[in-house]
C-alpha positions in Angstrom: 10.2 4.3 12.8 12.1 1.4 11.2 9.7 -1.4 10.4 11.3 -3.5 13.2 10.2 -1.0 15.8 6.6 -1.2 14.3 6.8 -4.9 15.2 7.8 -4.6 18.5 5.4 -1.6 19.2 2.7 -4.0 18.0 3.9 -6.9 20.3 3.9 -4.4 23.3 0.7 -3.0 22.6 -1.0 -6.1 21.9 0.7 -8.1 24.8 1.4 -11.0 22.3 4.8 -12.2 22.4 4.7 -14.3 19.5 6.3 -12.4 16.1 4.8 -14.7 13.8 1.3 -13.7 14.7 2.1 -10.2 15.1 3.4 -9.9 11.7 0.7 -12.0 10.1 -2.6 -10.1 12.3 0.0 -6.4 11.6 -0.9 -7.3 7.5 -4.2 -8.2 8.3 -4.9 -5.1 10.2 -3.0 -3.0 7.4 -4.9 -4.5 4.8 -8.3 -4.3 5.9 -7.5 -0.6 6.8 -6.3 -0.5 3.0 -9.2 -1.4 1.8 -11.4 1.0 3.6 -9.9 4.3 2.7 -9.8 5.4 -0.6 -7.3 4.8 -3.3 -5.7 8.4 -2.6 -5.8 7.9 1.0 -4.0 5.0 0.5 -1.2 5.9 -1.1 -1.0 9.0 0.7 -0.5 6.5 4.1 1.8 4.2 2.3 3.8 6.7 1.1 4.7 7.6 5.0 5.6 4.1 5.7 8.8 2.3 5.8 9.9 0.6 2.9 8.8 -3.3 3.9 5.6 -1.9 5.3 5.1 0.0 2.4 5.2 -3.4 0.1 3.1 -4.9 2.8 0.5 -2.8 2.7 0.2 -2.6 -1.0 -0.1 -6.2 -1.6 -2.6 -7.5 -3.1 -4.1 -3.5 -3.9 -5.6 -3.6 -7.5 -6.3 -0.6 -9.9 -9.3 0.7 -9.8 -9.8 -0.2 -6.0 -13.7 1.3 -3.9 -13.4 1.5 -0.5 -14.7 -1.5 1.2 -17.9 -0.5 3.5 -16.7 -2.7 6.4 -17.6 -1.8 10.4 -15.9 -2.8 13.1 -17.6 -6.1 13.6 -17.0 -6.8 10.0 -13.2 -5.4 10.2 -12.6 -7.2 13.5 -13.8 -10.8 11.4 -11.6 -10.2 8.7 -8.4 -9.5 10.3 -9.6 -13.0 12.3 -9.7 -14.7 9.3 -6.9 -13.3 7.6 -4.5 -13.5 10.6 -5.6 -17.4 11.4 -6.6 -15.4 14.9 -8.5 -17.5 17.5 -10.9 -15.1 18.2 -13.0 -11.5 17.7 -11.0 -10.2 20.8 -7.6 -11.2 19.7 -8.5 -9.5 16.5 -9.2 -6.2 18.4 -6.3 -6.6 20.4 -4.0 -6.4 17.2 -6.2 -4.0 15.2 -5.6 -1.5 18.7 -1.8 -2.2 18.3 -1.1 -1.5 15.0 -3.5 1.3 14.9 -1.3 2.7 17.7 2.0 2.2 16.0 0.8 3.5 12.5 -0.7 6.3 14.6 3.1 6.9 15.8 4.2 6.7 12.4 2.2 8.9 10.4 1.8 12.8 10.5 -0.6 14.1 12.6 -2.4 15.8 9.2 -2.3 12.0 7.6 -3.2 9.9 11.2 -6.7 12.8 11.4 -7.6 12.2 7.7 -7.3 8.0 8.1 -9.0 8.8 11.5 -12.1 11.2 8.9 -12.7 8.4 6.4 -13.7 5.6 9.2 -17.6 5.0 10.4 -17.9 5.8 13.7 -17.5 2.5 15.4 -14.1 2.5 13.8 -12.9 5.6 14.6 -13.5 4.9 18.3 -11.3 2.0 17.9 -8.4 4.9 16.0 -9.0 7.3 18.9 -8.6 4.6 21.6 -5.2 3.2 20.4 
């Protein structure tokens, strides 16, 4: 999958036609995901994306990087305020879509153990996109 087709996977899934926001909540969604796996898991995700994803997701990583204990109430906030969304439910809209399309891009082996290191209110959200 070419980043482009992430993009417009994430559009159709989340039913928002504007790119801006897409790309903007897709970063925020990859990012908070980031930070909730562990370092290894990490790179082992990035290194199954496509090169401008792949930079996207590792902004802002630092060495030496815990896994952030986040939920989904707390993920669902912080793509909000990373994305400048409106709202909770526009958050979960684009944290469903990009799940999805990162679901499509990664192995099967990679997409179960992203799907292992989430709490259980977060990998209700992984199974349902």
């Amino acid at each position: 999958m070419t980043t482009l087709t992430f993009y417009r996977k994430v559009i159709e899934e989340s039913g928002q036609a504007n790119r801006e926001a897409a790309k903007r909540a897709t970063a925020a969604v990859l990012h908070a995901l980031r930070d909730r796996l562990t370092a290894d898991e990490a790179d082992q995700v990035a290194a199954q994306l496509p090169r401008e994803l792949k930079g996207l997701w590792e902004a802002g990583e630092g060495p030496g990087r815990r896994p952030v204990k986040m939920h989904r109430k707390e993920f669902y906030e912080r793509v909000k305020a990373e994305a400048g969304l409106a709202s909770l439910r526009e958050s979960r809209w684009y944290t469903v879509a990009v799940f999805t399309a990162l679901k499509e891009q990664l192995s099967p082996g990679e997409a179960g153990d992203v799907q292992a290191q989430l709490p259980k209110d977060l990998k209700e959200v992984w199974e349902e996109a």
